[in-house]
C-alpha positions in Angstrom: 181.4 -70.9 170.0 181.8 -72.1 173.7 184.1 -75.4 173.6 183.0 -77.9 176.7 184.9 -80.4 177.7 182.7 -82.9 180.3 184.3 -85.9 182.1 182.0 -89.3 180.5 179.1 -89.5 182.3 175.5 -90.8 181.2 174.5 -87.4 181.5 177.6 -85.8 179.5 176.7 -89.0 176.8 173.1 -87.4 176.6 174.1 -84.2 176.1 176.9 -85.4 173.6 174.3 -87.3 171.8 171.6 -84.2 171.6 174.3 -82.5 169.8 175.4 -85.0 167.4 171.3 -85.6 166.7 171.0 -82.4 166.1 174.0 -82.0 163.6 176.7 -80.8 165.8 180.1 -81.9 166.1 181.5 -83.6 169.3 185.2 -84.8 170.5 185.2 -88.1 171.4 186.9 -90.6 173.4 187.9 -94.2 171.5 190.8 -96.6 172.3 192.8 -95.5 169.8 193.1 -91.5 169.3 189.8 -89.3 170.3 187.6 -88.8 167.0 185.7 -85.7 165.8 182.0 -87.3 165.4 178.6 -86.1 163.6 175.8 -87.8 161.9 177.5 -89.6 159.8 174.0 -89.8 157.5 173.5 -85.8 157.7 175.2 -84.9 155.0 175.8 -80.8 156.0 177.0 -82.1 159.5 179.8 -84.1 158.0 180.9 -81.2 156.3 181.3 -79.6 159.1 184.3 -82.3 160.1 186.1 -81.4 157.5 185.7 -77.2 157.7 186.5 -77.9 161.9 189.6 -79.8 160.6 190.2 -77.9 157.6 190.4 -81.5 155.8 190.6 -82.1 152.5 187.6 -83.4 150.7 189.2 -86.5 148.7 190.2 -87.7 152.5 187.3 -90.4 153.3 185.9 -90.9 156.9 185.3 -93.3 158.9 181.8 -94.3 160.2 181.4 -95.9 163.2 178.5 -98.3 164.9 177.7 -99.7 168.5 176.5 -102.8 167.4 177.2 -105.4 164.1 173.2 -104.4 163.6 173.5 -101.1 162.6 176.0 -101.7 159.6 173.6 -104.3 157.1 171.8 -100.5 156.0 175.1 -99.0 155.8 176.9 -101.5 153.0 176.0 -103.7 150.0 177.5 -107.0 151.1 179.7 -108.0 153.7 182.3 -110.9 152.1 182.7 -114.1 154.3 186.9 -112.3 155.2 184.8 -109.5 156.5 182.7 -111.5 159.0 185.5 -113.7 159.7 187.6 -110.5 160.9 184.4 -109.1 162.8 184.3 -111.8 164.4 187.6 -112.1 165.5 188.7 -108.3 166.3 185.4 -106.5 167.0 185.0 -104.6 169.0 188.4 -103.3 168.6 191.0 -101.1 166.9 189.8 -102.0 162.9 188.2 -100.8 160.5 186.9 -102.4 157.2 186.3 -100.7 153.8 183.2 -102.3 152.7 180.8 -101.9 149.7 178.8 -98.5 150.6 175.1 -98.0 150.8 173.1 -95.2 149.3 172.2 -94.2 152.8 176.0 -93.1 152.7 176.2 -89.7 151.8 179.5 -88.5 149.0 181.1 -86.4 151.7 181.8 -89.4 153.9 183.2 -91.4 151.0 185.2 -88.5 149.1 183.3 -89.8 146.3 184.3 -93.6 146.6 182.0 -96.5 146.1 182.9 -97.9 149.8 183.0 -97.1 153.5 185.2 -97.7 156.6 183.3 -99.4 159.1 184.5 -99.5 162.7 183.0 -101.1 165.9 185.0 -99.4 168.4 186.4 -101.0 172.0 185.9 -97.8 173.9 182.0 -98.3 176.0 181.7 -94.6 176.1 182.3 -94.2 171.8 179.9 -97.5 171.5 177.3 -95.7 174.5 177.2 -92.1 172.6 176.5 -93.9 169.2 173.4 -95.6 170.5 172.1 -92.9 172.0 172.5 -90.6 169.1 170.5 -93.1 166.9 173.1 -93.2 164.2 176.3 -93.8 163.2 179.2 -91.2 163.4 181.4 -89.9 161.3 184.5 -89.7 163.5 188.3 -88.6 161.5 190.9 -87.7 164.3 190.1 -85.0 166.5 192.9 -82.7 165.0 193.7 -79.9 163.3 194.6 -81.4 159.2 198.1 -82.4 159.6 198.9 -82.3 163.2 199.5 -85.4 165.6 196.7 -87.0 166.1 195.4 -86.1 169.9 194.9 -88.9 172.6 193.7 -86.7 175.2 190.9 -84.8 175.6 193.3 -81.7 176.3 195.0 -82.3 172.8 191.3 -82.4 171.0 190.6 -78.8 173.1 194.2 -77.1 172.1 193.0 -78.1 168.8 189.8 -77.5 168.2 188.4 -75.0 170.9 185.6 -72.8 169.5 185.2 -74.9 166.5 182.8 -77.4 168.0 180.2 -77.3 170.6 181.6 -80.2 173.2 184.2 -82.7 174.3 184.1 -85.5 175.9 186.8 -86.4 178.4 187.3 -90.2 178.5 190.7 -90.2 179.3 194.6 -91.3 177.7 193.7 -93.5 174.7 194.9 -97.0 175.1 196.4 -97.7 172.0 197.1 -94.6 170.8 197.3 -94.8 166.9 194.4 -94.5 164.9 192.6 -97.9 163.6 194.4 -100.5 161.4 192.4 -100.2 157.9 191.6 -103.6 156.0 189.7 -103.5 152.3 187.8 -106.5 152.3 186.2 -105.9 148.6 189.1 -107.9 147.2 190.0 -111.8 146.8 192.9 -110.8 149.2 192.5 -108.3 152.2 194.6 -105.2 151.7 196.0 -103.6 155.2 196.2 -99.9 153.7 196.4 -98.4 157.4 198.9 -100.3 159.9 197.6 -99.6 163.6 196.5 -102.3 166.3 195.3 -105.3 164.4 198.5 -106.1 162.6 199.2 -107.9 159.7 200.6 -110.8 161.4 196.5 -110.8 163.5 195.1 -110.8 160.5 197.0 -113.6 159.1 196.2 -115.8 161.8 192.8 -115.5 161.3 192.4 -115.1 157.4 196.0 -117.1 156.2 196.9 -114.2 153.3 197.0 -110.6 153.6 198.7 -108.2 151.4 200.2 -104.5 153.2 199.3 -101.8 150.4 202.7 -100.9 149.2 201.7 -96.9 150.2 202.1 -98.0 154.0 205.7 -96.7 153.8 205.2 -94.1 150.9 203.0 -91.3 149.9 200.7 -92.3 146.9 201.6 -90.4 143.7 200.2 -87.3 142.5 196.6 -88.7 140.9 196.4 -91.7 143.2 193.0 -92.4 144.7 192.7 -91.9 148.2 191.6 -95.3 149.5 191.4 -94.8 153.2 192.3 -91.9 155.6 195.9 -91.6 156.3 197.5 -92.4 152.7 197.9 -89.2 150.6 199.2 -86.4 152.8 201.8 -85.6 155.1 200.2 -86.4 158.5 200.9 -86.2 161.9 203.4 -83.6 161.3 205.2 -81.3 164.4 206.2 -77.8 163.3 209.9 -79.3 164.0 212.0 -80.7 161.0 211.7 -84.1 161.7 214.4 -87.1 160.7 214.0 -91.0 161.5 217.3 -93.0 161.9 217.5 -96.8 160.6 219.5 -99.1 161.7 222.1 -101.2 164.0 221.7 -99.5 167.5 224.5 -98.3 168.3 224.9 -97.0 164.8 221.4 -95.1 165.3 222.6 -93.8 168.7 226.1 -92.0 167.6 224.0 -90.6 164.3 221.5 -89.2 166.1 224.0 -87.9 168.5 226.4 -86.4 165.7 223.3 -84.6 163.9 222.2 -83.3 167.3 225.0 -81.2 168.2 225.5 -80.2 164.5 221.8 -79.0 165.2 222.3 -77.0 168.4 225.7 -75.5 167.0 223.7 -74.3 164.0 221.3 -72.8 167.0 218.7 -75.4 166.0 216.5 -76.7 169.3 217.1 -80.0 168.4 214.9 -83.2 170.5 215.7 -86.7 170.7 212.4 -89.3 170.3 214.1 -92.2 171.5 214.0 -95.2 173.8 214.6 -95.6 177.4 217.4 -98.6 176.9 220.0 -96.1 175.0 222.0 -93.4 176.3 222.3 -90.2 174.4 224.2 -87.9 177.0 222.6 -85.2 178.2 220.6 -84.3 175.1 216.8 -83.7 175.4 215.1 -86.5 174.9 211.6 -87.5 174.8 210.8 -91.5 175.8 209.1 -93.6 173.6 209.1 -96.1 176.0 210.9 -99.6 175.4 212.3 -100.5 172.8 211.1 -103.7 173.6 208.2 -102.9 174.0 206.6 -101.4 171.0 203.0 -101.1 171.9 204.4 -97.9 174.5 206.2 -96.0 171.6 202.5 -96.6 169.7 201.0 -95.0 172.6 203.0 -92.2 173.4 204.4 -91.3 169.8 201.5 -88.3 168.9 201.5 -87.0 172.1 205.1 -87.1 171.6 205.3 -85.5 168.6 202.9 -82.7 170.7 205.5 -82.1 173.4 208.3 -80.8 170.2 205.8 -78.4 169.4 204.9 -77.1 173.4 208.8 -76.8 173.8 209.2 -74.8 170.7 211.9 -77.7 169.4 212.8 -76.6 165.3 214.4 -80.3 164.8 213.3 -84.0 166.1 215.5 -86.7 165.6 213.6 -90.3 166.2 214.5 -93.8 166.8 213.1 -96.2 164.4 211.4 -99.3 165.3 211.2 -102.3 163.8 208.7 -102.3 161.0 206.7 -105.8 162.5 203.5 -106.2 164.7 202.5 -102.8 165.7 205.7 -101.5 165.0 204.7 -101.0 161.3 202.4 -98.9 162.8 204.3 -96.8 164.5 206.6 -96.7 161.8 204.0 -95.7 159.4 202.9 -92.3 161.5 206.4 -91.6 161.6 207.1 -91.8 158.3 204.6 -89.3 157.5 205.0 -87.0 159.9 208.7 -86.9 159.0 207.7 -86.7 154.8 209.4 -90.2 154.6 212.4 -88.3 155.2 214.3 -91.7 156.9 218.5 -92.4 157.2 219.9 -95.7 156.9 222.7 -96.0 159.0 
């Protein structure tokens, strides 16, 4: 199979959606990671997300809509927190695990009685969905395990020959995948940090509850809830170590563990932030430590660049775990195997 990867375009958005109508897979441009999208009601092309990802089947999808129209044939009921968080963050970087429909086939909910729901930001996601006439299925565009891409070059590296096209709608804006609410409860449950965070939600619905898995892998037998909970995700081939704590404390620890690294004739990388000094060790920026909406942006392809340089360890800077620093936190965690120092 021939991989294309088109520039958006109405014409590229026809094509795109020809293919998706006609139950093939397509890479596609959101604003927070690109997605891997089929007919999410086509039941054999959903399957062919998870064969193109090699995904495991208890991992549910996402589906997503262009328009709050499309989702009353999709779900049972929408409770009154639902609408209220529709209302206030749609379009945008969320997604809610609703009551499923029958139209929803088992693939798409590993077997769950509910669905994630998402009205993506991104006009060229929203424009595709309408003109394929239904919603799409759409995990990350990756390979099962690896960073989640944010480019349409990361999407190709990954999944070139496996599907028929990309599109190319640029860097992602936000860069993690969507924050993931279940809104069947009395209380909301945040089970996936990401752009909406908890303290968004609160404003808008006064009590929220984080899932307690946020900042730990579920145990063996745990239900899979939403995408992003059971496995290690996100992973580069590099051993990869998160420091916690007091700056400067972070700083010499990541320093000491470096050289012990190279002198062990490790390639050892520093993810860190552009405020601290670590010598002349390689380093790749996460940005400002002030600013923690650029290390959520530029963590995956981050986590990329180890593997392109051939680095064997990474040693990151946490952040702190509030705003959308939980979610960075939370793709860092698992892509390290929760493998964090306290210093």
């Amino acid at each position: 199979m021939i991989t294309q990867v088109k520039p958006v375009s109405p014409e590229a958005i026809a094509e795109a959606a020809r293919l998706i109508a006609s139950g093939e897979l397509v890479g596609m441009p959101t604003e927070t990671v690109y997605g891997l999208g089929a007919n999410a009601l086509d039941e054999a092309a959903v399957k062919k997300i998870f064969e193109a990802k090699g995904r495991p089947g208890d991992n549910p999808l996402i589906v997503h809509v262009s328009c709050l129209a499309e989702i009353p044939p999709l779900v049972r009921e929408i409770p009154e927190s639902a609408k209220r968080l529709m209302e206030a963050f749609w379009p945008g970087p969320m997604t809610l695990i609703l009551p499923k429909s029958d139209k929803i086939p088992s693939a798409v909910s590993a077997g769950l009685d509910t669905v994630g729901i998402r009205l993506p930001a991104s006009e060229a996601a929203r424009a595709l969905i309408a003109a394929s006439g239904c919603p799409i299925a759409a995990p990350s565009a990756n390979r099962s395990g690896k960073p989640s891409p944010t480019t349409a070059q990361h999407v190709f590296e990954d999944m070139d020959g496996r599907i028929s096209m990309i599109l190319d709608g640029g860097a992602s804006e936000v860069g993690v995948e969507s924050s993931v609410i279940d809104a069947t409860g009395e209380v909301p449950v945040i089970l996936r940090p990401g752009g909406i965070t908890p303290e968004m939600v609160e404003k808008v619905l006064g009590d929220v509850r984080v899932d307690e898995h946020v900042m730990s892998p579920l145990a063996e037998g745990d239900i899979v809830r939403s995408p992003g909970m059971k496995y290690k995700h996100y992973a580069p081939k590099a051993k990869t170590v998160i420091y916690d704590g007091a700056a400067e404390e972070v700083i010499r620890a990541i320093c000491s563990r470096y050289d012990a690294a190279e002198a062990a004739g490790e390639k050892p990388a520093i993810l860190g932030f552009d405020e601290h000094d670590f010598g002349n060790r390689t380093r790749i920026s996460l940005g400002s430590v002030r600013r923690p909406q650029e290390a959520a942006a530029r963590l995956f392809g981050a986590l990329r660049e180890l593997d392109e340089r051939g680095e064997t360890v990474a040693l990151c800077e946490a952040v702190e775990a509030t705003g959308i620093g939980l979610a960075v936190m939370n793709r860092m965690g698992r892509a390290a195997g929760f493998d964090i120092e306290r210093v």
